[in-house]
Phi, psi and omega in degrees: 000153207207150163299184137331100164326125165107317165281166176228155160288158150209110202260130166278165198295120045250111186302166224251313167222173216287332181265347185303153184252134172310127176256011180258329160307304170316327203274342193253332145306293205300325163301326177303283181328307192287318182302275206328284182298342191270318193288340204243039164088022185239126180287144194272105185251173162214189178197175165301153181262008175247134197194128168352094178346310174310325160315303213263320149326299190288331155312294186246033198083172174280351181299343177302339208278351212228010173242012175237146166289079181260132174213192179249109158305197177268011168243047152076009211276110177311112196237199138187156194279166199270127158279014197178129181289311205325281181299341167300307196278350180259350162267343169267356168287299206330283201300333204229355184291354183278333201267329219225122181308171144245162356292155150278115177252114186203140169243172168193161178261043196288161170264134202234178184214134177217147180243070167221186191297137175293134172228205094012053182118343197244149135207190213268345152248135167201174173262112208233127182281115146270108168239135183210166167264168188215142143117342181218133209274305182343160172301327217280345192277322174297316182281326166315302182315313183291299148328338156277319193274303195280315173299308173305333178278321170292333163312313193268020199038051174262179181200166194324315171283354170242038166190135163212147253231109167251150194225137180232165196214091164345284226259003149266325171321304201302325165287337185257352186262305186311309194295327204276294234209113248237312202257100170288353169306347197252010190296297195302320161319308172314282166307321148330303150346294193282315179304333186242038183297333167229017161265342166286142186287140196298324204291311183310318196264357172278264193332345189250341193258334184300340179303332181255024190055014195251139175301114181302335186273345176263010153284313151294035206195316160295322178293329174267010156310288146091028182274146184280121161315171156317314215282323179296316181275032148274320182292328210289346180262356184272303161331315156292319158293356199262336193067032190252018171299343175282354175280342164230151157215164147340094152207111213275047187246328189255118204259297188056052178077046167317337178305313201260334187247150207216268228235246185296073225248121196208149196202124161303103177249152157270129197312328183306303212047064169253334172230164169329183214283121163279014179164124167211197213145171217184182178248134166217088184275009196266325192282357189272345180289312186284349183261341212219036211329076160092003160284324160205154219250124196216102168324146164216166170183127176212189170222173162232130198246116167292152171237026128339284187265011187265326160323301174310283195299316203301320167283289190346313207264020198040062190235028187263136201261182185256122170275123187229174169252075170264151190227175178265308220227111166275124156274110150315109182243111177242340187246093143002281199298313225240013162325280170007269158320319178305317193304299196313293195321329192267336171289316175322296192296316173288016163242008165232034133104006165271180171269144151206159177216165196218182165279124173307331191198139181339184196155119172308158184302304189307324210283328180276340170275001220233309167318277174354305200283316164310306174290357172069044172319146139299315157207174180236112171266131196211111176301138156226131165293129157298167172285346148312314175112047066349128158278143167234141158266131205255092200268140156228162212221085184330335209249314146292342182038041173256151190237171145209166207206128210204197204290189159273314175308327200259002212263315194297000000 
C-alpha cells in the first residue's frame, strides 16, 4: 500500500530513503515558525479541516471547485477539506473581534488540500505558516508582517543572499490605470491582464491592453521602474530601520490577484530561482466584510509560507541540521529482581524532563548495550545490590566510559 499522489509519509531519523520526508525536519520548521511568530506578539489559532463549500466559493468564485477535495456529507452538506486558512480565519474574526484589542495578530500552522497537478514545489497537501493582522489600516501593519515573513526565514539560516521580498502595490497599479485609461468601468478588466502579465506571451497581453487604450510599453517601463508609492516606503523605511533592507525590494511585476487583494502585495523568492514562489501575501481589507456579509467591516492583511518549497530550499543551501533518535539515558536491567526498582528510576528520570529508554523484556547484557548504543544514549544506568543488600546506581557516561557508582537519588 503506497499513499495517495500527492500525499506524504513523514519518518523519523534515520528517514528511510533519500526523497523520503522527514517528520523531524517538519517539526525544526514548525519551531522556527512559532518562535518567530510568537517573539513578534501573535497568538496561536486553528480551525477545521472541513468547511462549507460556500466559503471558499464566495472568495474565489466557482471555477475554485474544481481545485478542492469536495463531496455532499451525510447531512446533504456542500463540503470540502479547506485549501486555504484564510476565509477560516476571516469567518472566526467575523463571530469574535469584538472579544480582541486590536490590532489582532494570530497566527497558525494548518495542513491544507488543494486537487490539482503535482509539480515542482506543489503537491496535493501540505503545511503552511499563516500570519496575519486583523483591525489596522496603516502601513507599519504591512511592515510588520513583512519583517516576520523575513525572521521566519533567517530563524531557519537563511540570508540576503539566498532570498528576497519582493512589494508590490493594488493602489500603485490602481494609480497607473487612472493616469493610463480614461474608462474607469474597465479597471477589473484591467486587472486581470496586469494579473496574468507574466504568464501570458509580451504579444497577447500587448494585444488585450490595446482594448483598453492603455501601452504595453509603458507598462514594462513602469515595472522596471520600480518606484515605491507611499504606503511601500513606509515599509521599505520601516524595514530599514529594523536593519532587514536588504531582504526587500520594489517590484511591481508580483500582482498576486489584484481583484482580490486591496493594498499592499509580496512574495519571497530565492535569489537562484530554483524554486517557486517561497511565501507570499497582501493586504485584503475587503474579505471579512464578504464573509460576514457586510456586518463587520475589519481591514486585514496576511501571508503564507508552504513547507514544501521551503524544505526543498533548506537542503539545497545545507541548511537541514543532522536529526538523530539520541535519548540521554539507558536504564540496563541485567538483574531480573531489580526490574522494579528500575521502572521507578526510569519513571523518575522522564519526570524530570530526560528521554530515557529501557528493555521492554529480559534480554542479554550485550543485546541491551548494543540497543543503548543504537538509540545514541548519552549514558547507561544499571542498578546493583551492595554486598550489604543496598541498591546502587552504576552510571556510565558512553563518550568518556568513566564510570560511577552512588545512590538512585544522586543518579536523578
Amino acid at each position: 500500500m503506497q499513499p495517495l499522489p500527492g500525499f506524504r509519509d513523514f519518518f523519523p531519523a534515520p528517514v528511510p530513503l533519500r526523497d523520503s520526508w522527514s517528520a523531524d525536519l517538519r517539526q525544526h520548521i514548525f519551531d522556527a515558525w512559532r518562535r518567530t511568530a510568537r517573539s513578534y506578539g501573535f497568538r496561536e489559532y486553528d480551525g477545521p479541516p472541513l468547511e462549507p463549500l460556500e466559503l471558499y466559493t464566495l472568495k474565489s468564485g466557482d471555477e475554485i471547485v474544481q481545485q478542492l477535495f469536495n463531496f455532499e456529507d451525510k447531512g446533504g452538506r456542500q463540503v470540502a477539506l479547506r485549501p486555504e486558512m484564510t476565509p477560516t480565519l476571516a469567518r472566526m474574526i467575523a463571530v469574535a473581534e469584538r472579544h480582541y484589542r486590536k490590532p489582532i495578530k494570530w497566527f497558525a500552522i494548518p495542513q491544507l488540500f488543494r486537487y490539482e497537478k503535482q509539480q515542482k514545489g506543489r503537491l496535493r497537501e501540505h503545511f503552511q505558516f499563516n500570519a496575519d493582522i486583523f483591525g489596522e489600516s496603516d502601513p507599519a501593519a504591512d511592515a510588520e508582517l513583512v519583517a516576520l515573513l523575513i525572521d521566519s526565514l533567517r530563524a531557519l539560516g537563511l540570508t540576503s543572499d539566498d532570498f528576497v521580498v519582493r512589494l508590490s502595490s493594488r493602489h500603485a497599479w490602481q494609480a497607473f490605470f487612472e493616469a493610463h485609461c480614461s474608462e474607469s468601468s474597465r479597471a477589473y478588466e484591467f486587472y486581470q491582464i496586469i494579473d496574468k502579465l507574466e504568464r501570458d506571451r509580451p504579444e497577447v497581453t500587448e494585444e488585450k491592453l490595446k482594448t483598453l487604450g492603455v501601452s504595453f510599453d509603458k507598462v514594462r517601463a513602469f515595472v522596471d521602474a520600480g518606484e515605491p508609492n507611499d504606503e511601500l516606503r513606509v515599509v521599505l523605511e520601516h524595514l530599514a530601520a529594523r536593519g532587514l533592507s536588504d531582504f526587500a525590494r520594489v517590484d511591481y511585476g508580483v500582482i498576486r490577484g489584484l481583484a482580490y487583494y486591496t493594498g499592499i502585495v509580496f512574495e519571497a523568492f530565492d535569489k537562484k530561482g530554483e524554486f517557486r514562489a517561497i511565501a507570499g501575501g497582501g493586504r485584503y481589507d475587503q474579505l471579512v466584510k464578504l464573509v460576514s456579509g457586510g456586518k463587520v467591516d475589519l481591514p486585514g492583511l496576511g501571508f503564507g509560507m508552504g513547507d514544501v518549497v521551503l524544505a526543498e530550499l533548506l537542503k539545497s543551501r545545507a541548511l537541514v541540521p543532522s536529526f538523530t533518535a539520541a535519548i540521554d539515558v539507558f536504564v540496563l536491567i541485567e538483574d531480573e529482581s531489580l526490574r522494579t526498582h528500575s521502572l521507578a528510576l526510569v519513571q523518575r528520570l522522564r519526570d524530570s524532563g530526560r528521554r530515557v529508554d529501557f528493555p521492554l523484556t529480559a534480554s542479554k547484557s550485550d543485546k541491551q548495550f548494543k540497543r543503548a548504543l543504537e538509540l545514541g544514549a548519552a549514558r547507561t544506568v544499571r542498578l546493583e545490590r551492595s554486598p550489604e543488600g543496598s541498591v546502587l546506581a552504576r552510571t556510565k557516561d558512553l563518550a568518556s566510559r568513566e564510570e560511577t557508582v552512588g545512590t538512585t537519588e544522586a543518579v536523578v
